[in-house]
C-alpha positions in Angstrom: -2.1 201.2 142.5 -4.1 202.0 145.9 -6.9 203.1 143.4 -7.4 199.8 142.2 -6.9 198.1 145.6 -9.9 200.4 147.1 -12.0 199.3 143.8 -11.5 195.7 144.0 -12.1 195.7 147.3 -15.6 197.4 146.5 -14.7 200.7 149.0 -16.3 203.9 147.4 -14.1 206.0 145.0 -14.9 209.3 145.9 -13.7 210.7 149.1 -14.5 207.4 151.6 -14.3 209.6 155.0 -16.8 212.2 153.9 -19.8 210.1 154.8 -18.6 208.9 158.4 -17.2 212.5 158.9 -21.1 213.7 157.9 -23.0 211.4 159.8 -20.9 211.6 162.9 -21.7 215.7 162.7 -25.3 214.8 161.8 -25.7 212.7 164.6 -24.1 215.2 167.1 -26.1 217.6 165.7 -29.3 215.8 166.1 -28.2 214.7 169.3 -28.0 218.9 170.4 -30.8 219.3 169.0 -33.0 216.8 170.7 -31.5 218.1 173.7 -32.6 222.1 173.0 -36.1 220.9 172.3 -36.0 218.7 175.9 -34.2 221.7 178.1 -34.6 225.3 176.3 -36.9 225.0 172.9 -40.5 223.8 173.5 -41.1 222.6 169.9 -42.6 219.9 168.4 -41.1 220.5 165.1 -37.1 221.1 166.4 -37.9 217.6 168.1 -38.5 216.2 164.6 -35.7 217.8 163.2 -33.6 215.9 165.8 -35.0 213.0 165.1 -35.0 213.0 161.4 -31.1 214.4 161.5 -30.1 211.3 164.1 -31.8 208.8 162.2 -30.9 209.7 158.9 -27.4 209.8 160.0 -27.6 206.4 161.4 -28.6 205.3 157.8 -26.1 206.9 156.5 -23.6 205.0 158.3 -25.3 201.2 157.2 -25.0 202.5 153.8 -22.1 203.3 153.7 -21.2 200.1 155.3 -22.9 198.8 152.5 -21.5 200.6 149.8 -18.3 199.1 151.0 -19.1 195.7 150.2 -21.1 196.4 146.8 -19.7 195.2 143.6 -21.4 199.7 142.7 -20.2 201.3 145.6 -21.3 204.5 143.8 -24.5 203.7 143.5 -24.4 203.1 147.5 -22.5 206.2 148.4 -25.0 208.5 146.2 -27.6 207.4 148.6 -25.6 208.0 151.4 -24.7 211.4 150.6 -27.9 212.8 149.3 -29.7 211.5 152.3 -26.8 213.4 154.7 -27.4 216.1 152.5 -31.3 216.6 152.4 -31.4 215.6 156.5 -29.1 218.6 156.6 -31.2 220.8 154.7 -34.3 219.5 156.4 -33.3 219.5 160.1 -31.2 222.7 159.4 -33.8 224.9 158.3 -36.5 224.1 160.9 -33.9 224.6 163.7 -32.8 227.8 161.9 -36.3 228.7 161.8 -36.9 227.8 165.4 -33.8 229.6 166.9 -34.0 232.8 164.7 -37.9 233.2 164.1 -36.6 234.3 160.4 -38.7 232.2 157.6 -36.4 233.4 154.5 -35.2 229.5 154.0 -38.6 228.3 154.5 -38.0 226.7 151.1 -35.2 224.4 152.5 -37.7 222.1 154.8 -39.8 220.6 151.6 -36.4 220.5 149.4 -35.0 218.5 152.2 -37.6 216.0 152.5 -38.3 215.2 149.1 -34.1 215.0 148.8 -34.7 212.9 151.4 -37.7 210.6 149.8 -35.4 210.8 146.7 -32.3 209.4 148.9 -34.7 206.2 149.7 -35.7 205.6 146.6 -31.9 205.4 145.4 -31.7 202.5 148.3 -34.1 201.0 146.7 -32.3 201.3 143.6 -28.9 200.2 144.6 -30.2 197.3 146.1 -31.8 196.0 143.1 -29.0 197.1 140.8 -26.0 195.6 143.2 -25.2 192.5 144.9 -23.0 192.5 148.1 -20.3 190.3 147.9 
């Protein structure tokens, strides 16, 4: 019965705290991050990280808000989850990289940002296949 009550009231099906549990990681990440490349790091490309993993998990957050008012909630949360998910990758990898000097998950960084054009493109998606109620 709560089943049905989270569908009709448009709330995601699959695991609804997983994106505000993600994001609010993200964001603290980010958040330690940006602070490393200000105080200990000098590097350019662990301050994008940072930004890329604060924003991203920002977005994240709207989505989901989103997502909880769509008539496709799915739709919404898919976004939300891939973008959490290729930030990770994206942010992860250039901050291991900057903290470790080791380059064997170079391949991460471009998976991450095309996961993460891919996550913006399914925005674009859910908003013309949804309608908020």
């Amino acid at each position: 019965m709560a089943a049905s009550d989270d569908n009709e009231k448009g709330a995601p099906r699959s695991a609804p705290f997983l994106i505000p549990l993600w994001a609010g990681l993200a964001g603290a990440a980010g958040v330690g991050l940006s602070a490393a490349a200000a105080h200990k790091v000098d590097s350019p490309a662990l301050s994008v990280a940072a930004t890329i993993l604060t924003l991203h998990a920002t977005a994240a957050l709207a989505i989901f808000a989103v997502a909880a008012r769509s008539a496709r909630p799915t739709v919404w949360s898919a976004a939300a989850l891939l973008m959490l998910f290729a930030a990770s990758l994206f942010s992860g990898e250039i901050a291991f990289y900057t903290f470790t000097d080791n380059a064997s998950f170079q391949f991460l960084a471009p998976i991450g940002g095309t996961g993460l054009i891919a996550s913006w493109l399914l925005v674009a998606v859910a908003g013309l296949v949804s309608r908020v109620r």
